[in-house]
C-alpha positions as YAML, in Angstrom:
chain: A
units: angstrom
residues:
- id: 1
  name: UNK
  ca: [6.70, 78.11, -14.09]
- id: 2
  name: UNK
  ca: [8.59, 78.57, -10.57]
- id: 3
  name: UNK
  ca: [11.24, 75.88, -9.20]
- id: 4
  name: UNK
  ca: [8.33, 74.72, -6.83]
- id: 5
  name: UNK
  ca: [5.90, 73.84, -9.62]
- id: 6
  name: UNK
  ca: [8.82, 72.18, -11.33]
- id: 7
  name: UNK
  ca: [9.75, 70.11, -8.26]
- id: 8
  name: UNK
  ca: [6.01, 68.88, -7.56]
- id: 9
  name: UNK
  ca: [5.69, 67.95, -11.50]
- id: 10
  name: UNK
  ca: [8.79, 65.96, -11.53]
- id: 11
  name: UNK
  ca: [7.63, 63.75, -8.15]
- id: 12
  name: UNK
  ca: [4.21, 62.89, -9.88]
- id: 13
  name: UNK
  ca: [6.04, 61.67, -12.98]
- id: 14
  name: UNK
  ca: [7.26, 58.85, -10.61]
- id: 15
  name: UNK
  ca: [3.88, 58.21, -8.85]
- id: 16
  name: UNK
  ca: [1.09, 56.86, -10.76]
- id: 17
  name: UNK
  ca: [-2.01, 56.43, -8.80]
- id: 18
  name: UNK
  ca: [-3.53, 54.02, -11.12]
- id: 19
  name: UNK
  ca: [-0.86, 51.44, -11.07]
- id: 20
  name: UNK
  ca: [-1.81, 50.84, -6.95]
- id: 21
  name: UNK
  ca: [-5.41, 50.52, -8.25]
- id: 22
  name: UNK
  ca: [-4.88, 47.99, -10.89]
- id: 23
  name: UNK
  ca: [-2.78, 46.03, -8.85]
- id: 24
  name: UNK
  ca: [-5.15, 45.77, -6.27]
- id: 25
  name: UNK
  ca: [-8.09, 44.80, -9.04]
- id: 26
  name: UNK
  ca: [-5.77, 42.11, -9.97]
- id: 27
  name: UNK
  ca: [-5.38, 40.62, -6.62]
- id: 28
  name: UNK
  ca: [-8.60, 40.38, -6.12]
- id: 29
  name: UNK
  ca: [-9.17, 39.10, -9.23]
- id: 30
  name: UNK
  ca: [-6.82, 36.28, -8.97]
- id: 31
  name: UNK
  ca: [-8.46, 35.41, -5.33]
- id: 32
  name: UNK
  ca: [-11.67, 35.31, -6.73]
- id: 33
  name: UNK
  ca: [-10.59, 33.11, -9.43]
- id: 34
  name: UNK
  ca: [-8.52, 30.38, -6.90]
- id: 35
  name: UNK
  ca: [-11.65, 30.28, -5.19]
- id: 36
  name: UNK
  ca: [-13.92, 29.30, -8.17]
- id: 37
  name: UNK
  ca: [-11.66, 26.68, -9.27]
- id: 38
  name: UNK
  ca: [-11.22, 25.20, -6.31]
- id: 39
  name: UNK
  ca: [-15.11, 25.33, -5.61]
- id: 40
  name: UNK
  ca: [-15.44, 23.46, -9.03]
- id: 41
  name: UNK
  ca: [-12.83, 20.85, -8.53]
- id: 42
  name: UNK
  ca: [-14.02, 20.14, -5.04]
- id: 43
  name: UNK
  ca: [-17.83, 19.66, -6.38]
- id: 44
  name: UNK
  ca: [-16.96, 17.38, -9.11]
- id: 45
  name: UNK
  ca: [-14.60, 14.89, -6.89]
- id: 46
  name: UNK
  ca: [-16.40, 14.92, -3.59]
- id: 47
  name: UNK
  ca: [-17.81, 11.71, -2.20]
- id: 48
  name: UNK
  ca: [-20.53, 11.96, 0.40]
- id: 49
  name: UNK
  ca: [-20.27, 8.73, 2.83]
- id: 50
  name: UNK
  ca: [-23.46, 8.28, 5.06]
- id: 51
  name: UNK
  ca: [-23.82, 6.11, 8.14]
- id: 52
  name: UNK
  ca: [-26.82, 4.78, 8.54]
- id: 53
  name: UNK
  ca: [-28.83, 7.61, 7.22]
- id: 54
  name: UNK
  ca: [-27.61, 10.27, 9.46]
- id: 55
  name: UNK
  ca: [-25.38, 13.42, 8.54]
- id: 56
  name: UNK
  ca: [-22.85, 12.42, 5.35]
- id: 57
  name: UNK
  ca: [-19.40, 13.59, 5.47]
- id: 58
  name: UNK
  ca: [-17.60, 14.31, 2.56]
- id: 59
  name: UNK
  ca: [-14.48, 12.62, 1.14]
- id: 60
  name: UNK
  ca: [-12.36, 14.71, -1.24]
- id: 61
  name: UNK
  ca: [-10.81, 12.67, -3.84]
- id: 62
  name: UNK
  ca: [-10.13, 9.67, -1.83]
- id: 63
  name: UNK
  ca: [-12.84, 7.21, -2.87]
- id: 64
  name: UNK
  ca: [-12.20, 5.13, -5.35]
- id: 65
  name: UNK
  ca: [-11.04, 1.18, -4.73]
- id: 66
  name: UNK
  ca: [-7.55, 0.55, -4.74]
- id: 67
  name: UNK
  ca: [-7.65, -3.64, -6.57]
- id: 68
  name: UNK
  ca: [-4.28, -5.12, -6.07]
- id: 69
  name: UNK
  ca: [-3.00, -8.18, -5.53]
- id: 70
  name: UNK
  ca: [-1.58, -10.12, -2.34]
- id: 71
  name: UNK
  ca: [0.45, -11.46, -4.34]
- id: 72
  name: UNK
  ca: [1.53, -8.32, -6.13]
- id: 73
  name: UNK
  ca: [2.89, -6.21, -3.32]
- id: 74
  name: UNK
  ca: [4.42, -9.42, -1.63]
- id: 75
  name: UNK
  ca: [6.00, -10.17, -5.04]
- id: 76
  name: UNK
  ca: [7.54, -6.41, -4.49]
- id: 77
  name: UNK
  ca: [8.94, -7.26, -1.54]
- id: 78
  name: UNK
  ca: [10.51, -10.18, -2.41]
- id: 79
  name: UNK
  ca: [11.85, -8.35, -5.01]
- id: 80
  name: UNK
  ca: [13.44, -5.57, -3.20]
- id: 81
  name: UNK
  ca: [15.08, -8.57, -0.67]
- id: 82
  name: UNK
  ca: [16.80, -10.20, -3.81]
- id: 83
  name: UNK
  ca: [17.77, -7.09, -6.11]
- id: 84
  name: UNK
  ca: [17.94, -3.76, -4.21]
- id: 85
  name: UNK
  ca: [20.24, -2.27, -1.71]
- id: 86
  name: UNK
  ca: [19.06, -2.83, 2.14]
- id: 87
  name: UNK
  ca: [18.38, 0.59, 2.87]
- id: 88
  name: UNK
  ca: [15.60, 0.02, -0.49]
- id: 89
  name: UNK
  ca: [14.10, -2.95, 0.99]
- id: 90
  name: UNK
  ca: [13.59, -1.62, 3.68]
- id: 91
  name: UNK
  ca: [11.50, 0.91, 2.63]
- id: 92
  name: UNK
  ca: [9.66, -1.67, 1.30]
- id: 93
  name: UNK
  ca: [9.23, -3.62, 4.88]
- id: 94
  name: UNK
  ca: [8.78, -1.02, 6.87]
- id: 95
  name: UNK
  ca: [5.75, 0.86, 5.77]
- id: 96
  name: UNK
  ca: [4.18, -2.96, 4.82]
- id: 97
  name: UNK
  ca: [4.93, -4.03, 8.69]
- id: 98
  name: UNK
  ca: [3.96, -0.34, 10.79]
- id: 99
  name: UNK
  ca: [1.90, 1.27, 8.39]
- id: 100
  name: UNK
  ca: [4.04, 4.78, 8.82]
- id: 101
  name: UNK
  ca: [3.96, 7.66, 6.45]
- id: 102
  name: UNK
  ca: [6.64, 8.89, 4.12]
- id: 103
  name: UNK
  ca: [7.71, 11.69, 6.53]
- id: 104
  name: UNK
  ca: [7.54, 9.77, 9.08]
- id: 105
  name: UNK
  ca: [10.07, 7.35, 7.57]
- id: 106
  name: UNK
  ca: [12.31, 10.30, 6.98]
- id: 107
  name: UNK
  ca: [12.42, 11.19, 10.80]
- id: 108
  name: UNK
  ca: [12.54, 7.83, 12.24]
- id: 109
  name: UNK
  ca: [15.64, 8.23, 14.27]
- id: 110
  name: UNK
  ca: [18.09, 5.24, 15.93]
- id: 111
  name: UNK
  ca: [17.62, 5.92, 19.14]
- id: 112
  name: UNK
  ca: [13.80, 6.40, 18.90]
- id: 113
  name: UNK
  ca: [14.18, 2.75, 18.64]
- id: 114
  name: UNK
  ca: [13.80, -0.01, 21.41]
- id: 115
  name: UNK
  ca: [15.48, -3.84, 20.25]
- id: 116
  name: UNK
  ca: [14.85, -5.06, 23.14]
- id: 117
  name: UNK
  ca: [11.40, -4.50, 23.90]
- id: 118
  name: UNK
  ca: [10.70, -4.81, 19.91]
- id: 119
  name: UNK
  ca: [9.42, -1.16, 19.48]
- id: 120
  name: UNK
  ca: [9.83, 2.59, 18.83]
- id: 121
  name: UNK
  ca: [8.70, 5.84, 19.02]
- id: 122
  name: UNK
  ca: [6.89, 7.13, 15.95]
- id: 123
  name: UNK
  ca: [7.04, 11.13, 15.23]
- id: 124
  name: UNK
  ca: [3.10, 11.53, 13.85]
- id: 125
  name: UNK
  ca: [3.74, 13.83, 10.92]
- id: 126
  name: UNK
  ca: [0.38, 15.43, 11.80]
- id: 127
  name: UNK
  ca: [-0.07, 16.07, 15.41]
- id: 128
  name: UNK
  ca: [3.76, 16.26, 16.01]
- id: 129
  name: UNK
  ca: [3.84, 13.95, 19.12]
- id: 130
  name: UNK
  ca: [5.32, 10.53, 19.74]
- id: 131
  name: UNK
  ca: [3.59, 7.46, 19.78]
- id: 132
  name: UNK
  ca: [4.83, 3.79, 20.49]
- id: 133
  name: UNK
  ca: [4.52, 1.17, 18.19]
- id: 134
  name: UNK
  ca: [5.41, -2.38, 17.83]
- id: 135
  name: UNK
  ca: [7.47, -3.80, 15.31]
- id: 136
  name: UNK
  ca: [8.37, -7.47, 14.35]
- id: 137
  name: UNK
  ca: [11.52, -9.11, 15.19]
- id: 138
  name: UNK
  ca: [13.14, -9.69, 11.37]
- id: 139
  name: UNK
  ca: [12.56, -6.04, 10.83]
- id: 140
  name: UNK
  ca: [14.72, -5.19, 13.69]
- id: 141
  name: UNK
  ca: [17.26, -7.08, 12.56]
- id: 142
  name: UNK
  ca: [17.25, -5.73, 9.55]
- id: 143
  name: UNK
  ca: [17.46, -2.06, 10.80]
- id: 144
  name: UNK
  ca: [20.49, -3.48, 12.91]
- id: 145
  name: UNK
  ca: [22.05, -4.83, 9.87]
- id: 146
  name: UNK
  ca: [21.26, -1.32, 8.37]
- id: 147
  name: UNK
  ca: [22.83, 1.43, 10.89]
- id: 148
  name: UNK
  ca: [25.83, -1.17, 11.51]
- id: 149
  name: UNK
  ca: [27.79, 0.70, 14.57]
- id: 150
  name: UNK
  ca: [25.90, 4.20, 14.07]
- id: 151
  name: UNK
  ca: [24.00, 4.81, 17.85]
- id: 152
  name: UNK
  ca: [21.68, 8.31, 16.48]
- id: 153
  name: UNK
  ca: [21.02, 10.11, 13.72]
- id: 154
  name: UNK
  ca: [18.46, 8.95, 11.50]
- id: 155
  name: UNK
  ca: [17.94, 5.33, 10.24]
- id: 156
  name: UNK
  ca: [17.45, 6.14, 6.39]
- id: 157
  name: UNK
  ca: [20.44, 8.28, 5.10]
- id: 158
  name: UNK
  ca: [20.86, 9.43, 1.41]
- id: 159
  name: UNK
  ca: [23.64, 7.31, -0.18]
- id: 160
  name: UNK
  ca: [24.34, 8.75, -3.35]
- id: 161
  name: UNK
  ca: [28.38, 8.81, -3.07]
- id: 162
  name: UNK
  ca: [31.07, 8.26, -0.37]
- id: 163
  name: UNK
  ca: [31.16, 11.47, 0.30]
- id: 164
  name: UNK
  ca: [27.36, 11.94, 0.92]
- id: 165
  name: UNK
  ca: [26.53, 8.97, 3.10]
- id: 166
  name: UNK
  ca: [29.69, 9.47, 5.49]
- id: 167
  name: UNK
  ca: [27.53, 13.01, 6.32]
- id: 168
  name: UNK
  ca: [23.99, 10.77, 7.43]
- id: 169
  name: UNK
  ca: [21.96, 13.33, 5.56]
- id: 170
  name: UNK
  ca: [18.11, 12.20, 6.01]
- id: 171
  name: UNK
  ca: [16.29, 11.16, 2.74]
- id: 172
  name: UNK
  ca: [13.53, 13.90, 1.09]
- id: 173
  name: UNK
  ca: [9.96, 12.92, 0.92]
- id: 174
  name: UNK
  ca: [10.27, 13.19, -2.69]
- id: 175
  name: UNK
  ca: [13.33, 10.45, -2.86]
- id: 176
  name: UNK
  ca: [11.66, 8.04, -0.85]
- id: 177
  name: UNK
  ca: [8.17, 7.99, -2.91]
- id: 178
  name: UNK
  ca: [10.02, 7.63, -6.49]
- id: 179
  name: UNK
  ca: [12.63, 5.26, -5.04]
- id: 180
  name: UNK
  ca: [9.51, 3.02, -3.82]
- id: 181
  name: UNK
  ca: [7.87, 3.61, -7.26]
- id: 182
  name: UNK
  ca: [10.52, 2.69, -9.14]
- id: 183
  name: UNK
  ca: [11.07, -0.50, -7.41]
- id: 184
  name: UNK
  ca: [7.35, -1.23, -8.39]
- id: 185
  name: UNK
  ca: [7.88, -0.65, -11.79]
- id: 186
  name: UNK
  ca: [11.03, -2.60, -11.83]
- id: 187
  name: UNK
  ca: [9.51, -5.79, -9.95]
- id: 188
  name: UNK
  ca: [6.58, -5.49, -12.59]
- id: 189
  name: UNK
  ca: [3.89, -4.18, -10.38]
- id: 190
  name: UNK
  ca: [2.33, -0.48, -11.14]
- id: 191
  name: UNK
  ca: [0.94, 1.95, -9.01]
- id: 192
  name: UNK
  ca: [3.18, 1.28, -6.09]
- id: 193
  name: UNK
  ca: [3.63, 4.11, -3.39]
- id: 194
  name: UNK
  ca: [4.12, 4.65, 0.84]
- id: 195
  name: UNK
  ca: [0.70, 5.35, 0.79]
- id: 196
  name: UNK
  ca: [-0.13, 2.05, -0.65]
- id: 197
  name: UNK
  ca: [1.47, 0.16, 2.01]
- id: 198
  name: UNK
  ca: [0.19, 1.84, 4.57]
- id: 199
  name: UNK
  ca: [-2.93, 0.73, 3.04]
- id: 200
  name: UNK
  ca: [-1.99, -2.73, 2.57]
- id: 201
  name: UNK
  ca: [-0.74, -2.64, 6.12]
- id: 202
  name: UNK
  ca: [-4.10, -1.82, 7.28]
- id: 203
  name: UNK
  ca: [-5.77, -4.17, 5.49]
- id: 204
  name: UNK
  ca: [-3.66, -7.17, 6.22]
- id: 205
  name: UNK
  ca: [-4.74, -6.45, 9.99]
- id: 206
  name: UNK
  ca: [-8.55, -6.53, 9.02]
- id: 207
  name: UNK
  ca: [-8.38, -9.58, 6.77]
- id: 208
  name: UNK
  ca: [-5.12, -11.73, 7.64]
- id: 209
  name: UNK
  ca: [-3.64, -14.04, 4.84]
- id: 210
  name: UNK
  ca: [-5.22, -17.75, 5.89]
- id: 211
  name: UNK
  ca: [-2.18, -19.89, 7.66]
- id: 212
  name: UNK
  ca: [-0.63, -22.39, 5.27]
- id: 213
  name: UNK
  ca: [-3.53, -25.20, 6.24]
- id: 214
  name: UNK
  ca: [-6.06, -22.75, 4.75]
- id: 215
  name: UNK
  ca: [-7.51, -21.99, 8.06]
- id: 216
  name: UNK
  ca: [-8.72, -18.36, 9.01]
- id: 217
  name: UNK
  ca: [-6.63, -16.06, 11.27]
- id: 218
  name: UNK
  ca: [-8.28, -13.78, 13.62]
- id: 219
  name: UNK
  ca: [-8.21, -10.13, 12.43]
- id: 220
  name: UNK
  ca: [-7.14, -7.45, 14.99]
- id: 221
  name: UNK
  ca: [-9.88, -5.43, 16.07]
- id: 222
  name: UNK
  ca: [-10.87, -2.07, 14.30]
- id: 223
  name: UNK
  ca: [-9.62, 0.64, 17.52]
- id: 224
  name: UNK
  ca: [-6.30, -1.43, 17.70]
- id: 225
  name: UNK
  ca: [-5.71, -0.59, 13.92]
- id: 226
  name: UNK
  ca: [-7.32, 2.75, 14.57]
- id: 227
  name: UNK
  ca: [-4.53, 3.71, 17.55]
- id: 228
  name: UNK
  ca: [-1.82, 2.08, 15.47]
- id: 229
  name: UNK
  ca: [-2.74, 4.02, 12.39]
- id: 230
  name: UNK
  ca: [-3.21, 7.11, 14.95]
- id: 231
  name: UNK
  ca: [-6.42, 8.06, 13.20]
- id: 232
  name: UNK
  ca: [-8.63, 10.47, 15.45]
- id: 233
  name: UNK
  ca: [-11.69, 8.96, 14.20]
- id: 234
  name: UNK
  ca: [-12.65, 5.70, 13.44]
- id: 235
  name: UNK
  ca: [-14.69, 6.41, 10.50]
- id: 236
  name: UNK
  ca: [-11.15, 7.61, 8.73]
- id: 237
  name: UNK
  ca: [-9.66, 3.67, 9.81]
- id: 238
  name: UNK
  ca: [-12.86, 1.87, 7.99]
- id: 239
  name: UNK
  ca: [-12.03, 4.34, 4.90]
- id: 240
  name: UNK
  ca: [-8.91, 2.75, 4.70]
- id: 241
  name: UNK
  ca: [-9.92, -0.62, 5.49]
- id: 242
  name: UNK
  ca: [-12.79, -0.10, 2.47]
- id: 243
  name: UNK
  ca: [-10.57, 0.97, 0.22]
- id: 244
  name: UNK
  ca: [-7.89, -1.84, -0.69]
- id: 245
  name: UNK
  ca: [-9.59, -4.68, -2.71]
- id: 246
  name: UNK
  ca: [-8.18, -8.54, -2.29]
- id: 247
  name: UNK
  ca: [-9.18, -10.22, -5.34]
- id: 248
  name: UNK
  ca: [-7.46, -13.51, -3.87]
- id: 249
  name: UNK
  ca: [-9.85, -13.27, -1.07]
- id: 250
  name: UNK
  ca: [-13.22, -12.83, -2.97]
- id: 251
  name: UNK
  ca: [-12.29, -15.62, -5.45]
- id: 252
  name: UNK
  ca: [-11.73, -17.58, -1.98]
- id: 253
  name: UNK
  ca: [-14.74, -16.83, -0.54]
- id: 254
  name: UNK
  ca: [-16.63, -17.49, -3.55]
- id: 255
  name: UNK
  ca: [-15.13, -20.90, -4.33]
- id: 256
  name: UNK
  ca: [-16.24, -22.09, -0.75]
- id: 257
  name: UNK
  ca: [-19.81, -20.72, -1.61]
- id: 258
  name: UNK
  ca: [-20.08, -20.94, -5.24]
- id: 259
  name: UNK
  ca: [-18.52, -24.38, -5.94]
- id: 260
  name: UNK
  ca: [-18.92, -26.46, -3.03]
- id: 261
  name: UNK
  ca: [-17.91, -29.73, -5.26]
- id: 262
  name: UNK
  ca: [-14.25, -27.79, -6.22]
- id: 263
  name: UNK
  ca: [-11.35, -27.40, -3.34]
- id: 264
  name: UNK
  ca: [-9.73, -24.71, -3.17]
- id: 265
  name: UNK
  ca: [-5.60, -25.12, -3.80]
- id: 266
  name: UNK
  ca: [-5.89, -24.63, 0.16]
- id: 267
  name: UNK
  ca: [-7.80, -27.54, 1.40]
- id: 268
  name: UNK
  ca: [-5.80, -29.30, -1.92]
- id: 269
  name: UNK
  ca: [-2.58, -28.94, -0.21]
- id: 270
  name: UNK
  ca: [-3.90, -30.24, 3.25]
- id: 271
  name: UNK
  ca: [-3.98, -33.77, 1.68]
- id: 272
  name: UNK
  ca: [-2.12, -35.39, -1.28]
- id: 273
  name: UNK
  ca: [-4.49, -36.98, -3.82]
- id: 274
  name: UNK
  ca: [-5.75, -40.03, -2.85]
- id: 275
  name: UNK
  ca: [-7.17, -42.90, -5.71]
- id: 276
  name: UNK
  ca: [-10.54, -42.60, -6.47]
- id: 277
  name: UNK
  ca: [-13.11, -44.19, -8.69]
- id: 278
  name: UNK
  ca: [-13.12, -41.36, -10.76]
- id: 279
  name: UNK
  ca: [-9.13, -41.48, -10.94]
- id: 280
  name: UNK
  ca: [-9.54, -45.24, -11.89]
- id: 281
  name: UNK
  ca: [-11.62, -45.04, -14.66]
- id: 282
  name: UNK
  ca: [-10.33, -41.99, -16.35]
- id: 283
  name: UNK
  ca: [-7.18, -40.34, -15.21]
- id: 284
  name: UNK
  ca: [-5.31, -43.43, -14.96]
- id: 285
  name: UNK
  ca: [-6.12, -44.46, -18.58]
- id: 286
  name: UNK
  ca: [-5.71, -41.01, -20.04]
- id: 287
  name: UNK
  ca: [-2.88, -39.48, -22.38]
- id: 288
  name: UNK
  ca: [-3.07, -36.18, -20.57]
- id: 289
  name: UNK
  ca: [-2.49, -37.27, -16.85]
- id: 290
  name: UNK
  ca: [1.36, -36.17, -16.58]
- id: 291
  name: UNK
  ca: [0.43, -32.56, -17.67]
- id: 292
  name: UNK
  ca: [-3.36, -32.09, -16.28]
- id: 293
  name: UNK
  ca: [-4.19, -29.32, -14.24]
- id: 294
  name: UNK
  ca: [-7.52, -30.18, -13.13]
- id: 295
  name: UNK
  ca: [-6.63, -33.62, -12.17]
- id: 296
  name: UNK
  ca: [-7.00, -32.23, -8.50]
- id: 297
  name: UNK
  ca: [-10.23, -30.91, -9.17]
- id: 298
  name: UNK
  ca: [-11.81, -33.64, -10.65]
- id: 299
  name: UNK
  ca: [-10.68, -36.11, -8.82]
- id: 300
  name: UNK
  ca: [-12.64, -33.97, -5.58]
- id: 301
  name: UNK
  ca: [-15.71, -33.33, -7.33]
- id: 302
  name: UNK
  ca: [-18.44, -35.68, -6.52]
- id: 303
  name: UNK
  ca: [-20.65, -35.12, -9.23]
- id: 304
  name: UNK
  ca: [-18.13, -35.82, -11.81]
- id: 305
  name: UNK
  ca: [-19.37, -38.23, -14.52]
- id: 306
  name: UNK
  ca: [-16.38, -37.75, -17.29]
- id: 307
  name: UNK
  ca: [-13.95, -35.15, -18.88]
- id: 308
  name: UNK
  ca: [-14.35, -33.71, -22.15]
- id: 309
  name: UNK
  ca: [-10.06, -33.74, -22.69]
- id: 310
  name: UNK
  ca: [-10.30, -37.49, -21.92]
- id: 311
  name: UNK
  ca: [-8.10, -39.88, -24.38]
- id: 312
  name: UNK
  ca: [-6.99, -43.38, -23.61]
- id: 313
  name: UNK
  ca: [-4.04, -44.34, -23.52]
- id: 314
  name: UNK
  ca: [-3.10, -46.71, -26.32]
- id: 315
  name: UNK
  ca: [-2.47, -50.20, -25.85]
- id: 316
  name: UNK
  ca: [0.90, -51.65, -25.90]
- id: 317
  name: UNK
  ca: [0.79, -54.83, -28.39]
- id: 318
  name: UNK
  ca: [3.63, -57.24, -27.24]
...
């Protein structure tokens, strides 16, 4: 064998031409198999929403009911006021009062931020533009209290030592969600997340708590939620609103229409309990009166003819 037959033997030693082909079977093996999962999970969890009989689109994952309480995510936010740091509660507040996403409360800057006129600029983590939205005047206050005599930089820094928060490093997405669902968990409440309040923010536009009289509050209309939301289409905005259950306000509503004879604890409190004939011949002369509960009720209803927990008083013998 010559020194040239020798030299071309050695270079094919280090050039297999079937390791390029198998390597290229098992790219497009792995494509096709990404694809067929994703196919499958995508069939199995899409939701088809139709409007009026015209052409559905399809929702991805996103349609089941969120049930929660009022009460709940209010009792989280009282919470966070009494037992967290301010920075925490107000990563509570915010998101409840602008509806903002978790990046979006990363980037929200100091001097995007307007006390005076009671707003600031919002980066949309989507389109990447600025948009102008109002915020309440205890929030602001709080965010005052917050940055102290800091005029830029953002508004939410990490604080895990001295060292740390003297830099004014920005929070990660992934800090902000578990701080917020930790808080949940630690006020009692599960299932607590950003995206939650953004929902409960959106909700709370659409159907407003009633006042402390009991009387109705008139909802903000469904583009101003849309444009503060920054949604591009207004089917997205009644998703949202669709989506977050108040199981304060169905019992409500179905107290009013339901049991007309029972007040609600709304139209109670407009009132104090006045003496009745029903009060006369049965609470007053019961054992049970100090410590009833549905005194109130009884007392209101109409049709009331006695109470099964009735017991008379006994008689004092002098």
């Amino acid at each position: 064998m010559t020194e040239k037959n020798k030299a071309n033997t050695k270079s094919m030693k280090h050039f297999n031409r079937s390791l390029s082909q198998n390597s290229t079977v098992k790219i497009i093996a792995t494509v096709k198999w990404q694809i067929r999962v994703k196919a499958y999970f995508l069939s199995k969890r899409s939701i088809t929403m139709t409007n009026g009989g015209g052409r559905g689109r399809e929702w991805y994952g996103k349609g089941e009911a969120i049930v929660i309480r009022r009460s709940d995510i209010e009792h989280v936010h009282d919470f966070a006021r009494v037992h967290c740091k301010l920075r925490d509660f107000l990563l509570i507040r915010v998101p409840m009062k602008s509806g903002i996403r978790t990046t979006e409360i990363r980037t929200l800057n100091i001097e995007d931020i307007d006390f005076e006129l009671g707003e600031f600029q919002v980066l949309d983590s989507k389109k990447k533009r600025f948009y102008p939205l109002p915020l309440d005047v205890l929030t602001l206050q709080f965010i005052k209290d917050l940055i102290g005599s800091r005029t830029e930089g953002v508004v939410f820094t990490r604080q895990d030592n001295q060292k740390i928060a003297r830099q004014n490093k920005p929070m990660s997405r992934t800090a902000i969600w578990y701080l917020i669902h930790g808080i949940g968990l630690a006020a009692g409440v599960k299932g607590v997340n950003p995206r939650l309040l953004r929902h409960y923010f959106v909700a709370s536009l659409m159907y407003p708590k009633p006042d402390e009289h009991g009387n109705r509050r008139e909802p903000a209309s469904i583009e101003t939620v849309r444009r503060m939301c920054r949604h591009t289409n207004l089917a997205t905005t009644t998703f949202y609103v669709a989506r977050l259950v108040f199981p304060e306000d169905i019992k409500r509503d179905y107290d009013r229409l339901q049991n007309p004879y029972v007040r609600t604890e709304s139209e109670s409190s407009k009132k104090e309990l006045e003496p009745s004939s029903f009060y006369e011949e049965f609470c007053s002369r019961c054992t049970h009166e100090q410590v009833c509960s549905i005194k109130q009720k009884m007392c209101s209803c109409e049709g009331a003819t006695g109470c099964r927990f009735y017991k008379q008083k006994k008689e004092m013998i002098i």
